[in-house]
PLY file of the C-alpha trace (Angstrom):
ply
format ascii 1.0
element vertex 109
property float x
property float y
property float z
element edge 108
property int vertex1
property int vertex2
end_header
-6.75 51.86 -47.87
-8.74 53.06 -44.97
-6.28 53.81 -41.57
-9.53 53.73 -39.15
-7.99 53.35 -35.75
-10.62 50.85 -34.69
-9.89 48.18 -37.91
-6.14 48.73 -37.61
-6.73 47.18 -33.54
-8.89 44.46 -34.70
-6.46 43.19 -37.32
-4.19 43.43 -34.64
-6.01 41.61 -32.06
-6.70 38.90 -34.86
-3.25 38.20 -35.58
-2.25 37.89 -31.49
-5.43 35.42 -31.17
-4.13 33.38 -33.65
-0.48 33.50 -32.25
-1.79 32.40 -29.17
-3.59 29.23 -30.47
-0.51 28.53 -32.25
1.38 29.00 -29.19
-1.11 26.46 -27.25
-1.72 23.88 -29.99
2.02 23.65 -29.70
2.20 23.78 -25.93
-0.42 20.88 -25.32
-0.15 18.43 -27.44
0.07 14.44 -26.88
-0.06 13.32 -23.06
-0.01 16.88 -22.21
-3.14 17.56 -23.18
-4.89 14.75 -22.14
-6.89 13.98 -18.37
-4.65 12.03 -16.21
-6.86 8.97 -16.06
-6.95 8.77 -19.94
-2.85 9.05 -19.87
-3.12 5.97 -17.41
-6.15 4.34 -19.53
-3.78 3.87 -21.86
-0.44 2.98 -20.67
-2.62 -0.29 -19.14
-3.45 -1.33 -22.44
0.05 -0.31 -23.92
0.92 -2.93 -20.87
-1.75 -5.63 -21.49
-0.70 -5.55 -25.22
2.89 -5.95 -24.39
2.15 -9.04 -21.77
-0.03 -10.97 -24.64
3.37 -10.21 -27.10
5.57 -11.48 -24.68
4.24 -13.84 -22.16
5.25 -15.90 -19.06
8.47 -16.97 -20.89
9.13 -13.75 -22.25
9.33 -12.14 -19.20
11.31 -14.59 -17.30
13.87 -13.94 -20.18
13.31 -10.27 -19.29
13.87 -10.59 -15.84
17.31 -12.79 -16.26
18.34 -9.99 -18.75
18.21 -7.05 -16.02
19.81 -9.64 -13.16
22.43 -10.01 -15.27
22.69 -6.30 -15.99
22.55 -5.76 -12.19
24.88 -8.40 -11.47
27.80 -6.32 -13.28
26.96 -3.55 -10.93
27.55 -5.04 -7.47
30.26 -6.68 -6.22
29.69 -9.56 -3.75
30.26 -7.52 -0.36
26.96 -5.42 -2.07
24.66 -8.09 -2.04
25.85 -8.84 1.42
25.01 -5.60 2.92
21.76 -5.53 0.66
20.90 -9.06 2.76
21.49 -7.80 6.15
19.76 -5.07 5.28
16.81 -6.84 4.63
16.94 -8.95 7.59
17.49 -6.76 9.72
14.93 -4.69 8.73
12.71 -8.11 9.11
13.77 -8.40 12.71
12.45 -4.77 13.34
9.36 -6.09 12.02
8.66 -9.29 13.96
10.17 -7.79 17.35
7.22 -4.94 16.62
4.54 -7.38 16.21
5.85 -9.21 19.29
5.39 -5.82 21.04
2.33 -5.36 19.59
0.87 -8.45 20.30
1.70 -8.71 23.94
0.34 -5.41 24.37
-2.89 -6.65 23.05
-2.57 -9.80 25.35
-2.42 -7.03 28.78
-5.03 -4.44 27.60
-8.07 -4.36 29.72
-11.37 -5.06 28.50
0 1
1 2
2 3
3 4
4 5
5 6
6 7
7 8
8 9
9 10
10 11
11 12
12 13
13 14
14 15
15 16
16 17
17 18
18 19
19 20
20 21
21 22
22 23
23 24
24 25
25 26
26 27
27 28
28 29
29 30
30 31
31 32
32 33
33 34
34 35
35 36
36 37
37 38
38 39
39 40
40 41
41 42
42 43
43 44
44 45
45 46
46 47
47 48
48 49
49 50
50 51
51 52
52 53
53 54
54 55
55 56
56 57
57 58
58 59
59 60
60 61
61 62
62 63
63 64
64 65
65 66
66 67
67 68
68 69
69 70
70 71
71 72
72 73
73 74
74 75
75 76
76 77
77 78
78 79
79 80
80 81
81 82
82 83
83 84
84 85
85 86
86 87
87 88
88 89
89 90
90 91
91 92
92 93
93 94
94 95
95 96
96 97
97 98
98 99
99 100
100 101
101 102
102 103
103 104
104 105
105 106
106 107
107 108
């Protein structure tokens, strides 16, 4: 066996590249690795798929399933303050466009 300074830094260097791709191939792999618009790409079709398996009725059961679920979770005074939260904020709305709209009634030409 030969000790040459220069071969004993190559073999060296050889082993760290291959660390390092072994590091990264273990890093990236999956969604990680991917572009952002294929990750989205294909959660739609993992979406479309799952609306042909389940369809209108399926998801009606769905949707009955998690009001039920939420319905556990909130007593009655909750959903009260949920609804006068809502129309209260829908009062804020309609007085704005009020505002707005009379505002648009005065403006000069």
């Amino acid at each position: 066996m030969v000790y040459e300074k220069g071969n004993v830094v190559q073999a060296n260097n050889d082993e760290s590249k291959k660390n390092k791709q072994r590091e990264d191939r273990r890093r990236f792999r999956g969604f990680a690795s991917m572009p952002r618009s294929r990750v989205i790409e294909i959660a739609k079709l993992g979406g479309k798929v799952r609306a042909k398996q389940l369809g209108h009725d399926g998801y009606v059961e769905l949707g009955k399933l998690g009001g039920k679920a939420r319905s556990t979770q909130l007593t009655h005074d909750d959903y009260v303050a949920m609804g006068r939260k809502g129309g209260l904020g829908n009062a804020r709305r309609i007085k704005k466009q009020k505002s707005l709209m009379s505002e648009m009634k005065y403006a000069p030409l």
